[in-house]
TIDREN-345699 format. One line per field, with one value per residue: residue number from 1; residue in three letters; chain; z, x, y of N, C-alpha, C in turn. Coordinates in steps of 0.2 Angstrom, whole numbers. Example, Ala and Ser with C-alpha at 12.3 -4.5 7.8 and 13.67 -1.06 7.14 Angstrom:
TIDREN-345699
num = (1:2)
residu = (ALA:SER)
chaine = (A:A)
n_zz = (39:35)
n_xx = (66:64)
n_yy = (-28:-11)
ca_zz = (39:36)
ca_xx = (62:68)
ca_yy = (-22:-5)
c_zz = (39:39)
c_xx = (66:64)
c_yy = (-16:0)
end
This chain:
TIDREN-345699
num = (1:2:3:4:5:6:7:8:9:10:11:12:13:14:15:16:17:18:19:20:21:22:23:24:25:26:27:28:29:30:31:32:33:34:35:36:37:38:39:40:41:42:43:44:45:46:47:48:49:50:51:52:53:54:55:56:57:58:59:60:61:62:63:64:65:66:67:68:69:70:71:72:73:74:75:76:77:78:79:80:81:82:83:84:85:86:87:88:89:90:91:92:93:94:95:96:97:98:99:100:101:102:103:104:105:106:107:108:109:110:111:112:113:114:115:116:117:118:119:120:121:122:123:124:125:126:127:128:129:130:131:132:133:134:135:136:137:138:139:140:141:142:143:144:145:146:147:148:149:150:151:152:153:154:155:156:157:158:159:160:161:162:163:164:165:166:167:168:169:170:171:172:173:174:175:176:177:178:179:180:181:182:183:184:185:186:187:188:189:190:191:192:193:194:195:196:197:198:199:200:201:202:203:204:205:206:207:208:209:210:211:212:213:214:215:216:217:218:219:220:221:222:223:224:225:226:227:228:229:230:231:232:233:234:235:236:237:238:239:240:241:242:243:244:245:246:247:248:249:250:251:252:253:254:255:256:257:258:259:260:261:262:263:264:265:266:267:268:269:270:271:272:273:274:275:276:277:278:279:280:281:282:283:284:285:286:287:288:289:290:291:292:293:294:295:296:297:298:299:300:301:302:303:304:305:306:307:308:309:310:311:312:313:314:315:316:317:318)
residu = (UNK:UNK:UNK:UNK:UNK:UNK:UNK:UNK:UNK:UNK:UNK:UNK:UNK:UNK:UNK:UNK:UNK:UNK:UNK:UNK:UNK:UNK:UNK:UNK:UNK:UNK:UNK:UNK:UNK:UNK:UNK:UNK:UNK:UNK:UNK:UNK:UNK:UNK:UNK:UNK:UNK:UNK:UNK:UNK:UNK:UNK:UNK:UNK:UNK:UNK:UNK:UNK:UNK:UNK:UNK:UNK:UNK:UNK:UNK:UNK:UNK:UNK:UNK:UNK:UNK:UNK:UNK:UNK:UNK:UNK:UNK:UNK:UNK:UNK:UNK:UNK:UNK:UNK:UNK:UNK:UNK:UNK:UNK:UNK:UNK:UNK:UNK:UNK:UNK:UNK:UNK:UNK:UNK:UNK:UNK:UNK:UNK:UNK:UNK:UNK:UNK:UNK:UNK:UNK:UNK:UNK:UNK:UNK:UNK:UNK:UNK:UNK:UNK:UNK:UNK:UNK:UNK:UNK:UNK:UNK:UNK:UNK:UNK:UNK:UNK:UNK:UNK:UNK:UNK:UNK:UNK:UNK:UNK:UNK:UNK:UNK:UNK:UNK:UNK:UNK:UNK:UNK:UNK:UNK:UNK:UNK:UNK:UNK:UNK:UNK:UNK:UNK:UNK:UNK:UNK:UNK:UNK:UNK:UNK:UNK:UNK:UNK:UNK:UNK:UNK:UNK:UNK:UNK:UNK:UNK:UNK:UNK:UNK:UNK:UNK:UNK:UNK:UNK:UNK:UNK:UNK:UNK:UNK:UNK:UNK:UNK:UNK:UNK:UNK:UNK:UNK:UNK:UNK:UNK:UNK:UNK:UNK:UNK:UNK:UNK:UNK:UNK:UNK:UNK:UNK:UNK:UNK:UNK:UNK:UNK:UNK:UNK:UNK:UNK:UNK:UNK:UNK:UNK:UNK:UNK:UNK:UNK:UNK:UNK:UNK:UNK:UNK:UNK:UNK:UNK:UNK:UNK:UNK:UNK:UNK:UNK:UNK:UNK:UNK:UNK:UNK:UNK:UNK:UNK:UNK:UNK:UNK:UNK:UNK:UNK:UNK:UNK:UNK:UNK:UNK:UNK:UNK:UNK:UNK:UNK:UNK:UNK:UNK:UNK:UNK:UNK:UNK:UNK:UNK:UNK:UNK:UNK:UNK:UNK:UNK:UNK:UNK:UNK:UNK:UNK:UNK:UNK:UNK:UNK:UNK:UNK:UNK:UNK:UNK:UNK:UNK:UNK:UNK:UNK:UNK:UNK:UNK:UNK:UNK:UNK:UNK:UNK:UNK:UNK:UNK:UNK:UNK:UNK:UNK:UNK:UNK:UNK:UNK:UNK:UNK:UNK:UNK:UNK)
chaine = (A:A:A:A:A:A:A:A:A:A:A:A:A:A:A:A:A:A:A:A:A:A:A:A:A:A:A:A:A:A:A:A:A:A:A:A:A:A:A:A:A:A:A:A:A:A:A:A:A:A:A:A:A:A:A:A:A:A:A:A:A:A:A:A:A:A:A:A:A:A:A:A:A:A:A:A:A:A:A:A:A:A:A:A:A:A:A:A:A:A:A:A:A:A:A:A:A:A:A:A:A:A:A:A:A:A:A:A:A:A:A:A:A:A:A:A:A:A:A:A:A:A:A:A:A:A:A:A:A:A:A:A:A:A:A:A:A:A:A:A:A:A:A:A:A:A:A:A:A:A:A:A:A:A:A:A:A:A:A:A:A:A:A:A:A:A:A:A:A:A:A:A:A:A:A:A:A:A:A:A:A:A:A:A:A:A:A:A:A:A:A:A:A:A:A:A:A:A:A:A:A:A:A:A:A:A:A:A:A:A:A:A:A:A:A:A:A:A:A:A:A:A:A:A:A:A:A:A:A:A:A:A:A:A:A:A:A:A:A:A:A:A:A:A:A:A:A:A:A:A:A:A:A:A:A:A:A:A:A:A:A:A:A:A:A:A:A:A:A:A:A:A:A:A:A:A:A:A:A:A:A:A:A:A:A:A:A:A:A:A:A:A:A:A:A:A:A:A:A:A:A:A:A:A:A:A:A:A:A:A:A:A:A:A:A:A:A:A)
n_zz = (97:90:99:103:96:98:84:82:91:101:99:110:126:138:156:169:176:186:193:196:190:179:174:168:157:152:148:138:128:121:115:124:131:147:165:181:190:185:181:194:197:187:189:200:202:193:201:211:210:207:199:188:187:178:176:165:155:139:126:132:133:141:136:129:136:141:128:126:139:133:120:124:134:130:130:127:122:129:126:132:128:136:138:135:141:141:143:151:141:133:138:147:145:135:130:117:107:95:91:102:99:89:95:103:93:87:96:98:83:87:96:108:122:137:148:157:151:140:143:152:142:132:140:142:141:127:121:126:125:124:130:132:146:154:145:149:160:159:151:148:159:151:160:150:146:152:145:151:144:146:156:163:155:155:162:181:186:179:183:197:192:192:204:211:200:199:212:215:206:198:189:188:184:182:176:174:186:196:188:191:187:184:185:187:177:168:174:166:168:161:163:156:165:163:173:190:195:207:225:231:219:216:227:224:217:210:209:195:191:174:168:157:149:154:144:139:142:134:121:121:118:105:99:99:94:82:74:60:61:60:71:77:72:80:92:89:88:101:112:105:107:121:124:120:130:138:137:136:132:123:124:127:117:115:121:111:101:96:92:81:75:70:63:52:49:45:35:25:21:30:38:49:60:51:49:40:36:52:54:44:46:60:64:63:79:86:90:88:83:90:97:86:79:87:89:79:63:69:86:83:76:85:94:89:87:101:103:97:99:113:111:104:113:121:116:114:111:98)
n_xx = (-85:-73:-61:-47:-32:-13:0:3:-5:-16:-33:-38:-41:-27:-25:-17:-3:5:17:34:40:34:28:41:41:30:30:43:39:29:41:47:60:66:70:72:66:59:50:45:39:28:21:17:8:-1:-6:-10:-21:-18:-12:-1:13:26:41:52:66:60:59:63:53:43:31:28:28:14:10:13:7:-6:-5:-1:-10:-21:-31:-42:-33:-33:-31:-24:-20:-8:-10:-5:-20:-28:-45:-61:-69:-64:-55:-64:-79:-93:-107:-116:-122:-124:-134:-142:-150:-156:-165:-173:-179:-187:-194:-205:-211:-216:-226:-225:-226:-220:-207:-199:-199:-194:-181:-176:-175:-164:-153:-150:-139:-137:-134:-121:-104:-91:-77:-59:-57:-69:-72:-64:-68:-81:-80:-85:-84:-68:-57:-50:-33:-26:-21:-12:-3:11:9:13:14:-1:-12:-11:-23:-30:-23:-28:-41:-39:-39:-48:-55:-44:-45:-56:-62:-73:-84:-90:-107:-116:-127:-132:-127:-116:-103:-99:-84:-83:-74:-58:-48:-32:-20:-8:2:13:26:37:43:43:38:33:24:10:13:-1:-6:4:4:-6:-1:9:27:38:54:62:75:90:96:110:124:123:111:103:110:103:90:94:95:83:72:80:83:91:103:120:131:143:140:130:133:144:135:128:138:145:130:131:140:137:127:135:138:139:123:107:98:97:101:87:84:73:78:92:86:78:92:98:93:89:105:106:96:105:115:127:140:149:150:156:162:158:146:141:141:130:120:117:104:95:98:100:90:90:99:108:113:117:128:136:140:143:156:174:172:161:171:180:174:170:181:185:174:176:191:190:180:189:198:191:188:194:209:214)
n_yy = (-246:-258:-271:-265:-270:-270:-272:-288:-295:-306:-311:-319:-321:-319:-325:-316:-313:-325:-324:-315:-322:-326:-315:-308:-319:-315:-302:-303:-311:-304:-297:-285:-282:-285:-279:-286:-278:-270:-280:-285:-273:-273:-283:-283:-271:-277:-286:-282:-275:-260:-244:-242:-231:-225:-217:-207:-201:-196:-209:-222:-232:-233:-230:-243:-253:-253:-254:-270:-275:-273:-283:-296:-298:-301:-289:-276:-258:-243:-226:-210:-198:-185:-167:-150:-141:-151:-155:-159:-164:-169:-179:-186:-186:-181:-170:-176:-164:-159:-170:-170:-157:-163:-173:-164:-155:-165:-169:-156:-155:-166:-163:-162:-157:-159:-155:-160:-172:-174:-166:-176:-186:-182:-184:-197:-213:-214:-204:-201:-195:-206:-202:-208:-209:-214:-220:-234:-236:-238:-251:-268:-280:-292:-281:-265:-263:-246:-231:-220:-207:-197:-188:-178:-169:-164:-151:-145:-145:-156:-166:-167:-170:-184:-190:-195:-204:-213:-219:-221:-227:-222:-212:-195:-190:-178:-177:-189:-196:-208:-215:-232:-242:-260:-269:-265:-255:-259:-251:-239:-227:-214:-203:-190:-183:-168:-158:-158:-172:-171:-179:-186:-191:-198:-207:-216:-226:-240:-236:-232:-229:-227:-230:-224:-242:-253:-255:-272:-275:-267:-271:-283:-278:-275:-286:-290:-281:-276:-288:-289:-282:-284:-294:-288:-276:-272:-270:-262:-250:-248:-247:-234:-225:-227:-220:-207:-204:-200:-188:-171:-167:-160:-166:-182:-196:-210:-228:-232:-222:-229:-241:-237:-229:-243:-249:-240:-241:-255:-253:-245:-256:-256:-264:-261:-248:-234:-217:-208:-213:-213:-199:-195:-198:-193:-187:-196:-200:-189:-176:-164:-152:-143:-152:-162:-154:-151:-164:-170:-175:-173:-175:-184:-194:-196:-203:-213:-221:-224:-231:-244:-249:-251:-263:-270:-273:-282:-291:-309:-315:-323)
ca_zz = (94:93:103:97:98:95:80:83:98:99:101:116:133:144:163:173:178:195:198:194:184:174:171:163:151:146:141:133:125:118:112:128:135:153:168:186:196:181:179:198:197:183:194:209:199:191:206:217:205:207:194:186:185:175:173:166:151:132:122:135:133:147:133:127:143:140:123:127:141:131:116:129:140:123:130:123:124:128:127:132:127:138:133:138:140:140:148:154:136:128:143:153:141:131:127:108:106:88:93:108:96:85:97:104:86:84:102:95:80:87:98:115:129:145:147:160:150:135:146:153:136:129:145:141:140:120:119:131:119:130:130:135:154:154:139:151:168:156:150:153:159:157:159:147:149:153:145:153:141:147:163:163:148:157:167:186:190:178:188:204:196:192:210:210:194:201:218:217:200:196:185:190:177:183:174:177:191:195:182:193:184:186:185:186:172:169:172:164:170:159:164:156:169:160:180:194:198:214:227:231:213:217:233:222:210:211:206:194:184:169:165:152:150:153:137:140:141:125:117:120:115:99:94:97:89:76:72:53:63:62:79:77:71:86:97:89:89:107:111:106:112:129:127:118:135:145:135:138:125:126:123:125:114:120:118:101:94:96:89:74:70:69:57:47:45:41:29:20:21:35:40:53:59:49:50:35:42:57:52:38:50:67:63:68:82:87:88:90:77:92:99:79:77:95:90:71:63:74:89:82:74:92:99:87:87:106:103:92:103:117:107:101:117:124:112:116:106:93)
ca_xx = (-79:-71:-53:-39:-25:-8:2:4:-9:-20:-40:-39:-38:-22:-24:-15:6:5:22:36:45:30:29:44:40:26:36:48:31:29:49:50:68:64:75:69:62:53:45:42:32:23:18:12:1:-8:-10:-14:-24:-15:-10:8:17:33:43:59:67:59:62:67:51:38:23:26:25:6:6:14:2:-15:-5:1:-15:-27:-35:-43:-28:-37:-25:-28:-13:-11:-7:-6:-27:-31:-49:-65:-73:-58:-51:-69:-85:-96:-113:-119:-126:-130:-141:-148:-155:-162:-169:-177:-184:-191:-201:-209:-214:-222:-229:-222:-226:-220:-202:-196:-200:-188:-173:-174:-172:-161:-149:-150:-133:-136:-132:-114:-99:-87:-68:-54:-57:-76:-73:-61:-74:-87:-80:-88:-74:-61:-54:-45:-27:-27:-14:-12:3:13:4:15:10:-8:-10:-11:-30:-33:-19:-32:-46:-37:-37:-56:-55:-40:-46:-64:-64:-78:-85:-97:-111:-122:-136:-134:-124:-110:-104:-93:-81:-87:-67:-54:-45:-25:-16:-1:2:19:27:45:47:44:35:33:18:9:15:-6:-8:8:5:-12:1:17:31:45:61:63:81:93:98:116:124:121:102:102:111:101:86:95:93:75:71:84:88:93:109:124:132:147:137:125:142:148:129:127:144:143:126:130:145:134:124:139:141:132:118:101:93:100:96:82:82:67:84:96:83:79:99:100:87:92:110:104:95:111:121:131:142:150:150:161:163:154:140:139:141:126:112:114:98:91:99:99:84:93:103:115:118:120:132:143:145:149:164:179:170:160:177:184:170:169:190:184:171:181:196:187:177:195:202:187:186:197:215:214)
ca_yy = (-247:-264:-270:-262:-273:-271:-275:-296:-298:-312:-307:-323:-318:-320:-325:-312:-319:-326:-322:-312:-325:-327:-307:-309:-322:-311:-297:-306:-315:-297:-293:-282:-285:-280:-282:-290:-275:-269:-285:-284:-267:-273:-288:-280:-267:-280:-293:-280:-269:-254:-242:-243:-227:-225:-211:-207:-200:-201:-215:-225:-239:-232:-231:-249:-256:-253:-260:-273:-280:-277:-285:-300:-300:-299:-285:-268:-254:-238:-222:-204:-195:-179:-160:-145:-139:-155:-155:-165:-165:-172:-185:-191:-185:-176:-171:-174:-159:-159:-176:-168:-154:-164:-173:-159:-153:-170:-170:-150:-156:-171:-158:-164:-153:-162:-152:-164:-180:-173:-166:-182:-190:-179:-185:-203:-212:-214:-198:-198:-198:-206:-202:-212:-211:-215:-226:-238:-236:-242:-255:-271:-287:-292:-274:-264:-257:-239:-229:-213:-205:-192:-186:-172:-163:-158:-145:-149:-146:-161:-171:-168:-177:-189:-192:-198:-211:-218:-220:-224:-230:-220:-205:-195:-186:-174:-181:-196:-198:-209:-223:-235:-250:-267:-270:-257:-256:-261:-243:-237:-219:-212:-196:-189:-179:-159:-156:-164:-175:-171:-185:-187:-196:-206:-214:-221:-231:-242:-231:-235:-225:-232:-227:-229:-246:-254:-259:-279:-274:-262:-275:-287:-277:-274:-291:-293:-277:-276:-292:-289:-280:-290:-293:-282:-267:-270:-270:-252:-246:-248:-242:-228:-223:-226:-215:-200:-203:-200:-183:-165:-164:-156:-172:-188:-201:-213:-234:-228:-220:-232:-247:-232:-230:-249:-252:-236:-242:-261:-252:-244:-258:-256:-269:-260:-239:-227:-212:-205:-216:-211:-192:-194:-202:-192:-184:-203:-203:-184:-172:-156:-147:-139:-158:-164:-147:-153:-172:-170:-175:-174:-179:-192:-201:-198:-208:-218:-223:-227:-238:-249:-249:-254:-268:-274:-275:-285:-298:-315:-316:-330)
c_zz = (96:97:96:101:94:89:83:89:96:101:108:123:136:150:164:175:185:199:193:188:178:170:166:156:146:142:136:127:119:117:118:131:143:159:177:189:193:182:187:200:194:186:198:205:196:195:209:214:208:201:193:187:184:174:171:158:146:129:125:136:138:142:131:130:142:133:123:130:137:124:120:130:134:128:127:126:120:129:129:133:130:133:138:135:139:145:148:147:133:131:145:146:139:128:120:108:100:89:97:104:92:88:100:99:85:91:101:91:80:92:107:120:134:142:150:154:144:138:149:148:131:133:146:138:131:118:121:125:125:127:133:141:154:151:144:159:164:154:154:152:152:155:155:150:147:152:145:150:142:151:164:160:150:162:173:187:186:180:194:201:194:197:213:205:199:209:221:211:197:193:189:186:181:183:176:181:192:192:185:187:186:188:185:182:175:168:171:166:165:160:162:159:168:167:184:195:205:217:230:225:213:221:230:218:213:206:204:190:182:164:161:152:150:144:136:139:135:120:115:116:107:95:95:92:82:75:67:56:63:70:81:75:77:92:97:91:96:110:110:107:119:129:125:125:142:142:136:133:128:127:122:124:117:118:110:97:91:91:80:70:70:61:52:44:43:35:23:20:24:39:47:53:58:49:45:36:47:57:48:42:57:67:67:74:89:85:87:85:82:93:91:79:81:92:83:70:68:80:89:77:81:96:97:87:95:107:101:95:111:115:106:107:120:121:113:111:104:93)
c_xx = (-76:-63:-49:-35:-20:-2:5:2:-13:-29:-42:-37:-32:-24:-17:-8:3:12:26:40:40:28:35:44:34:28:38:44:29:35:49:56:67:67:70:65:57:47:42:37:27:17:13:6:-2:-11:-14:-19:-24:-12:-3:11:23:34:50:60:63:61:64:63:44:30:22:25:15:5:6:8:-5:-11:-4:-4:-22:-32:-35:-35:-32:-32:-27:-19:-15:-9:-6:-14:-30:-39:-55:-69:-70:-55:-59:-75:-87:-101:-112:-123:-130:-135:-146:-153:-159:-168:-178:-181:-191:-200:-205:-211:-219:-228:-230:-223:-221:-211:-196:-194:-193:-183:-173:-170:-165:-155:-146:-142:-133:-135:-124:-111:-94:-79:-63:-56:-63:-76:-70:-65:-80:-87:-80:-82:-75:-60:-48:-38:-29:-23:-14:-3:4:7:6:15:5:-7:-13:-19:-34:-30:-23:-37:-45:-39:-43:-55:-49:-43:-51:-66:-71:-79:-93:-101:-116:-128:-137:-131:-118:-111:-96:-91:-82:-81:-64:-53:-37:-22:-9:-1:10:22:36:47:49:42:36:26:18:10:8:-7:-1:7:-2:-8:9:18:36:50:65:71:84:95:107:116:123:115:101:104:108:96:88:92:88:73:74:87:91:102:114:128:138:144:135:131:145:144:129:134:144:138:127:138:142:128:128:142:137:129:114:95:96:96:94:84:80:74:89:92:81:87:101:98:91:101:111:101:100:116:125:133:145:150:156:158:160:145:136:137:133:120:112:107:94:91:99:92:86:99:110:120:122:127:138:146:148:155:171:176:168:166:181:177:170:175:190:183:176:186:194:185:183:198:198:186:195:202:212:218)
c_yy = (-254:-264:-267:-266:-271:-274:-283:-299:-300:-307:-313:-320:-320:-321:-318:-317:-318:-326:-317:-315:-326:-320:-306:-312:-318:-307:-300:-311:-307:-294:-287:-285:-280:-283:-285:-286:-272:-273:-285:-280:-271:-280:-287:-277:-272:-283:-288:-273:-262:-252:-241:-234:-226:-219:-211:-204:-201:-207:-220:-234:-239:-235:-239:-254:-257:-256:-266:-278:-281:-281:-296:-305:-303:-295:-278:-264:-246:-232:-215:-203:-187:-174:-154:-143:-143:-157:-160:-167:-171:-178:-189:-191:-180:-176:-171:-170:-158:-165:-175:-162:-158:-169:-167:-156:-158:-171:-163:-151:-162:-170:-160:-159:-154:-160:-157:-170:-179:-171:-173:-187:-187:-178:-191:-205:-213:-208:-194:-200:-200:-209:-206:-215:-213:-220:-235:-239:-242:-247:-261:-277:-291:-285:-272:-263:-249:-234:-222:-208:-198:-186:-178:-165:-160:-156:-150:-149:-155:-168:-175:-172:-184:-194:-195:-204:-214:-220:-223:-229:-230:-214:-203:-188:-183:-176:-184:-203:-202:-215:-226:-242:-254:-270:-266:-260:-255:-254:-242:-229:-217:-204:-197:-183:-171:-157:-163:-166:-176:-178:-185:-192:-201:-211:-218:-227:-233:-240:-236:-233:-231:-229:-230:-237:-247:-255:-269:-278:-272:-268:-280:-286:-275:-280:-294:-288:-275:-282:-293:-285:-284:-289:-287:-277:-266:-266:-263:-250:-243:-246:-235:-223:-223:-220:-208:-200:-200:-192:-176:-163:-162:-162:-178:-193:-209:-222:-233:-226:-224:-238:-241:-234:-235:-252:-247:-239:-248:-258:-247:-248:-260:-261:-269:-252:-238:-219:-208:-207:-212:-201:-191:-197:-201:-191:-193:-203:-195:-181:-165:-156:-144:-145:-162:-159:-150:-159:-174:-171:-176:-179:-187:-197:-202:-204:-215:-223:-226:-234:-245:-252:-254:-261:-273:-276:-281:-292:-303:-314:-324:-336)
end
């Protein structure tokens, strides 16, 4: 399989930032808006080749951190998205079984005796399928990025062996024993915090909560991401996002929704938020029917009659 790059990544390789001001400019090299301490985690873990871990709400920006760099750095971006039941076949490797039989057919009919010589063969690595984890061991430099997505989701015993790949930077096969990386690979770990991750897998990785943004940040990131916004929209938008952050929903909405309800209401026109607007495209901005049901209507003109208010008093007399 060849590089998978990111939509608008170079196939040239990137040097590595040698500082933190230079981390910055990467990002921001990749439309991330990312603020100092970010950019300092993201620094460390690659000088000091250690794995990243971000956790923190959905929506908040943690996975594109990792597209970011292989888009950036121009390297492969290898992903293993967890689950619930997610196990060694599916994350590290796997025999090709239907290959291995037909090996095995082909050595009977050619009337192969020697039992050894064929389970040998029929153990060779042209026969390993290799997943995510094994896939980013194996490869050869410069090393990929590593995107371990929502760490959370797998059950713990696959958290423990974690705790071997990250640490030793090695797989180990049965067959055919262990398959070390020539380079580590660039890790992104992501957890939205459904469980806790054991503190054993964290002390392997610079830690770092990826919370909501202020509204100066959000804003800014509007007018990378949504720049078809005009600037008082963005002004309402973000306004009242951070007030629906400051309210008791089931789900509050992430960075991802806020750049979503920007786009969606550049896309009907919106010059500024109204109230029929905003009523008719929570669902963008909302995932939950109970929280759509609470901020409906009334509320959402009361918040809305905030924002505005606020926004008018802020701005300079003429």
């Amino acid at each position: 399989m060849g590089p998978v790059f990111p939509k608008g990544a170079s196939s040239s390789m990137t040097q590595l930032p040698v500082s933190v001001d230079a981390t910055l400019a990467l990002l921001a090299k990749g439309d991330y808006v990312a603020d100092r301490s970010l950019a300092t985690a993201v620094y460390l873990a690659l000088s000091l080749k250690r794995p990243l871990f971000l956790e923190g709400e959905a929506g908040v920006g943690k996975t594109e951190i990792a597209k970011v760099l292989s888009a950036t750095l121009g390297r492969d971006l290898i992903r293993l998205q967890c689950y619930e039941g997610l196990d060694i076949a599916s994350a590290v490797y796997e025999w090709n079984y239907a290959r291995q039989m037909i090996e095995i057919r082909m050595a009977e009919a050619a009337g192969t005796t020697d039992r050894e010589r064929v389970g040998a063969d029929i153990f060779d690595r042209r026969f390993l399928i290799e997943r995510p984890l094994l896939k980013a061991i194996a490869h050869a430099p410069p090393s990929p990025v590593l995107l371990i997505d929502e760490l959370d989701r797998a059950d713990e015993p696959f958290e423990a062996y974690l705790l071997e790949v990250l640490s030793d930077w090695k797989i180990t096969i049965p067959e055919l024993g262990a398959i070390a990386a020539e380079e580590p690979p660039l890790v992104v770990v992501t957890s939205n915090r459904t469980r806790e991750i054991h503190d054993a897998l964290k002390r392997r990785c610079f830690y770092y909560w990826v919370d909501y943004p202020k509204a100066e940040r959000e804003l800014e990131i509007l007018r990378v991401k949504a720049p078809n916004a005009p600037a008082n929209l963005s002004r309402q938008i973000v306004g009242f996002v951070q007030k629906l952050r400051s309210t008791d929903l089931f789900k509050l909405p992430g960075v991802a929704e806020t750049i979503d309800w920007a786009n969606a209401l550049v896309q009907l026109d919106q010059l500024q938020l109204e109230p029929d607007a905003v009523n008719n495209t929570l669902g963008v901005l909302l995932k939950y029917q109970d929280d759509i049901a609470k901020i409906q209507g009334s509320e959402a003109n009361r918040l809305l009659s905030e924002v505005k208010a606020e926004i008018a008093r802020a701005q300079p007399a003429a």
